[in-house]
N, C-alpha and C positions, 0 to 999 in steps of 0.2 A: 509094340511098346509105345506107351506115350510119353512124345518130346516136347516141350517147352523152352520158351529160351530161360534163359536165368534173368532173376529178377521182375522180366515182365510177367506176370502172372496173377490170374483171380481166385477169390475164392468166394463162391457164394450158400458158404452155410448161416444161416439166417443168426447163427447164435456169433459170429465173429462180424459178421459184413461190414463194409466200411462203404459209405453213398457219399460220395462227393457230389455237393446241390451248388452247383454254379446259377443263383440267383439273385442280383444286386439287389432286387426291390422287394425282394422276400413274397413276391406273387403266388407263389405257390410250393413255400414253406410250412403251411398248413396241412395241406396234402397230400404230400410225403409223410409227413408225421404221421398222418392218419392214416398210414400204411401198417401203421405198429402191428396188426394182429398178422400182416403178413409179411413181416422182416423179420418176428421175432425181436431177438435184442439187436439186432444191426444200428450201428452208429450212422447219424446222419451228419452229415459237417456241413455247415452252412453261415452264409454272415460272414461274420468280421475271422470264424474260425476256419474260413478256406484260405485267409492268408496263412497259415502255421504250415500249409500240407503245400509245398513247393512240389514240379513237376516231376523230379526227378523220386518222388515219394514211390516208392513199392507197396504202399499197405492199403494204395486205395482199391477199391476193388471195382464199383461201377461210378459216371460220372451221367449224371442229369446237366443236360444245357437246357437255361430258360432263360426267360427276358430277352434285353433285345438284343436281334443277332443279326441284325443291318451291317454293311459292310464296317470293318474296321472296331465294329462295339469290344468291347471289354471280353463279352460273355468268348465271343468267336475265337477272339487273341485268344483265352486262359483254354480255352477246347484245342489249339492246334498244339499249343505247347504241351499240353498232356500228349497229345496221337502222335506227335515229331518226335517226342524224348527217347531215346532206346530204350531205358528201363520201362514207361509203362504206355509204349504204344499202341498195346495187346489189350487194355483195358476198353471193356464195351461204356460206348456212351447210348443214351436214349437223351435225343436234339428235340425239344419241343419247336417245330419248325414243318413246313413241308420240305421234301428233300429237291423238288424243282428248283423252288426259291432261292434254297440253300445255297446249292451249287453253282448257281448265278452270282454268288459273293464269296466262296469260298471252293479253295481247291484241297479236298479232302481226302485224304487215303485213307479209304474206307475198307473197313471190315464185314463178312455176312452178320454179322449181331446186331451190329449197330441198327437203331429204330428212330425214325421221324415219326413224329407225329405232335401237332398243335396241342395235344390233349393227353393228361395223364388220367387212365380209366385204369381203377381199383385190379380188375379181371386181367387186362391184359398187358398192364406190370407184372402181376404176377404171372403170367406164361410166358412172358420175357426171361424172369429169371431161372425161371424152367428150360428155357433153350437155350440159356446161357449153362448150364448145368452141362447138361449134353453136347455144347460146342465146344468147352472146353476138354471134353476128350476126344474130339474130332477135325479140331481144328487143323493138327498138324498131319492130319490124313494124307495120304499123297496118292492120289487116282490116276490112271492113265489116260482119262480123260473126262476134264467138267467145263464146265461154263464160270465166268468170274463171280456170276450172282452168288455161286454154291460157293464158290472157294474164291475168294477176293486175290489180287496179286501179291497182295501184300501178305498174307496170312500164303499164299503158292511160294514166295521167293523165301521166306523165314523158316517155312518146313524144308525145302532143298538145302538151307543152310546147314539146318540143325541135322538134317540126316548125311551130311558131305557128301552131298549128292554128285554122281557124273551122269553126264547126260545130256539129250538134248531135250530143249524146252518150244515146240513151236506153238506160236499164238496167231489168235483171229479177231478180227475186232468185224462189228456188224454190219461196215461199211464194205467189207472186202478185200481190206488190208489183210497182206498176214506177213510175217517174222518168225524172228527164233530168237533162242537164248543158248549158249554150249556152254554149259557147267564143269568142272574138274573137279573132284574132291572137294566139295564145295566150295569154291572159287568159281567167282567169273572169268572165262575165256573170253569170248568175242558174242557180238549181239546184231543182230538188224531187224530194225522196226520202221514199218513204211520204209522211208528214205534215211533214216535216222539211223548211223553206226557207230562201233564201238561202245566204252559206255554211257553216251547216252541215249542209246537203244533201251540199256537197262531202267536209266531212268523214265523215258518216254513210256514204259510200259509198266512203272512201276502207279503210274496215276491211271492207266486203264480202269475204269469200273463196270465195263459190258464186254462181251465177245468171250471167248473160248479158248481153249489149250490142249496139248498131247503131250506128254512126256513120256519120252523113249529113254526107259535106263541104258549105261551104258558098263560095258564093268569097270572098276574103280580104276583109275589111272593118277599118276601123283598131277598136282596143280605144275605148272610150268612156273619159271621167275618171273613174268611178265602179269600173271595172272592175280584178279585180285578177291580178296575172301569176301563172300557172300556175306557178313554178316555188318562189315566195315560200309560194304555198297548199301545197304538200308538204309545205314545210321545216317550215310549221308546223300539218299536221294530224301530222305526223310525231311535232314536240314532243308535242302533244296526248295523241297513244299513250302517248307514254313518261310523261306525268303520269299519264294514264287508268287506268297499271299499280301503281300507289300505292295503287289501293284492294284488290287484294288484299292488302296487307300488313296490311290491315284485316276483312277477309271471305275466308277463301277460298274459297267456295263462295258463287256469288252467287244462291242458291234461298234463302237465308237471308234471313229474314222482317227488318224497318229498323224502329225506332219512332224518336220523335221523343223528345228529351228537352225537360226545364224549361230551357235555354238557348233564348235564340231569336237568336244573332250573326247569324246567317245571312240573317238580316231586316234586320239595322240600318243597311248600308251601299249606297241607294238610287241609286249614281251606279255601281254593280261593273255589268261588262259581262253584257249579255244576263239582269239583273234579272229583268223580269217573265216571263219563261221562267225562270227560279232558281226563282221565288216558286212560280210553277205547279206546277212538281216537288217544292217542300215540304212542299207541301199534300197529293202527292199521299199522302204516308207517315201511314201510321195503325196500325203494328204490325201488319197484315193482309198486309200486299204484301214482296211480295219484293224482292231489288235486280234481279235478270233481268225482273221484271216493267215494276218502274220503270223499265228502260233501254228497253221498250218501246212504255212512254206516255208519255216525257219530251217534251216539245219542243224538245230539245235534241240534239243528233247522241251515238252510243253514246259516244264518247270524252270530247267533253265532261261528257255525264252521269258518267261513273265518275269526271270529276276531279272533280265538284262536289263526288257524294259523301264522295269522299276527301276533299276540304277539309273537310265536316261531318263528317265521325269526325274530325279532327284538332284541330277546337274542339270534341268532345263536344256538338255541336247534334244529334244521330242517334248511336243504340245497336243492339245486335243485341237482339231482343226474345228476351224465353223460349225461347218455339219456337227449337227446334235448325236445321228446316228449313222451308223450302213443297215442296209434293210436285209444285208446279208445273214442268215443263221450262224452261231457262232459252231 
């Protein structure tokens, strides 16, 4: 049977389609158009008419990022609010971008559909939308064992949802980390990733985009009270991301060395969530360490780490020190 969530959903019959063209400067508004003999009657939205279609819209079906997608631009912002939204996070974009670049300026939960590439070419738009055909009845596939490439986390955690899945979830990432995930009826139970528990285990692997998985069913057992629904946790590792991306607008390059300033806010309010995990991470900064560093000795999951820090550049509790860069890999 094939499951979908409600609301997020595409449809790519070329006589209905709806193409969300996020393009300010209309660069390549032409060219799209000029797709007509291969859309069929597919509606292009573009211009002044992508303000009418707000995020939470259900009837777009694919979205085109173009222009510029440098840290903090417009195009990036209107792409995360679309992939963050619960209703149409499930909608494929094609980023005219490299996806190296990309990634360097945006933390994206990515889907297999999704396509980079600098260049719209006639031929392989249209095999795009041909393997968007065929993803969307495969998406919510559930194998006992793939790789993220084949099956993204995001698109793994949303089929366990939708099937109330019990079970266990173990993951590998290419460094030789590994974890797990224990599902109940579709509910999260307990999680560890690297060093990273509870749920932000869940989160920390919910921005995974390489390494592997095994799911072990297990037979159905009710969720416990403590337990929470699989579909509540997306919504809001989701939000997560999209705060998480806030701190580029403060760093764009996160090899860039953190010091701490003579503010200490950051300390003063002992009841904020996940505190003494906060406290641990502020400690960790000494003008030596990087934020890529930080994001991977925080006790904290990567997304919530980059919202904290974005909170601290926003009271000025944390500066960018001298140093230009660390020559460390992020």
């Amino acid at each position: 049977m094939f499951l979908r969530p409600s609301k997020a959903t595409i449809n790519v019959s070329k006589n209905s389609m709806k193409i969300l063209l996020l393009d300010p400067k209309k660069n390549h508004s032409d060219t799209v158009h000029g797709f007509g003999c291969l859309l069929g009657d597919a509606t292009i939205i573009t211009g002044e008419q992508v303000d009418n279609y707000s995020s939470d819209s259900s009837v777009i079906d694919i979205i085109i990022g173009a222009g510029e997608l440098a840290n903090g631009s417009r195009v990036a912002d209107q792409l995360l609010e679309w992939r963050t939204h619960p209703y149409t996070y499930l909608v494929p974009c094609w980023i005219l971008a490299d996806q190296t670049p990309f990634s360097g300026i945006c933390l994206w939960p990515n889907l297999t559909i999704d396509r980079f590439s600098p260049q719209l070419v006639d031929h392989e738009f249209c095999g795009w939308l041909n393997e968007i055909a065929e993803w969307q009845q495969t998406r919510m596939d559930l194998e006992d064992y793939n790789t993220l490439r084949q099956h993204s986390s995001l698109e793994l955690l949303t089929s366990l949802a939708l099937r109330k899945a019990s079970g266990r979830l173990s993951v590998f990432d290419e460094e030789g980390s590994e974890g797990y995930l224990l599902v109940r009826s579709g509910c999260y139970a307990e999680g560890l990733v690297k060093h990273i528990s509870g749920t932000e285990a869940f989160f920390e692997f919910l921005t995974w985009r390489n390494g592997s998985y095994c799911w072990e069913a297990s037979a159905s057992e009710p969720a416990q009270e403590e337990d929470l629904p699989l579909d509540l946790m997306i919504q809001d590792g989701l939000r997560l991301i999209r705060e998480a991306n806030v701190l580029y607008h403060f760093m764009p390059d996160l090899n860039q060395l953190v010091s701490r300033t003579e503010s200490q806010s950051a300390l003063h309010d002992g009841a904020a969530p996940f505190f003494a995990a906060r406290k641990n991470l502020y400690h960790l900064i000494d003008g030596s360490v990087s934020a890529a560093q930080l994001l991977e000795a925080s006790p904290l999951s990567r997304p919530r780490t980059m919202s904290v820090l974005a909170q601290w550049f926003s009271l000025d509790d944390i500066a960018l020190t001298a140093a230009a860069s660390s020559d460390v890999a992020p």
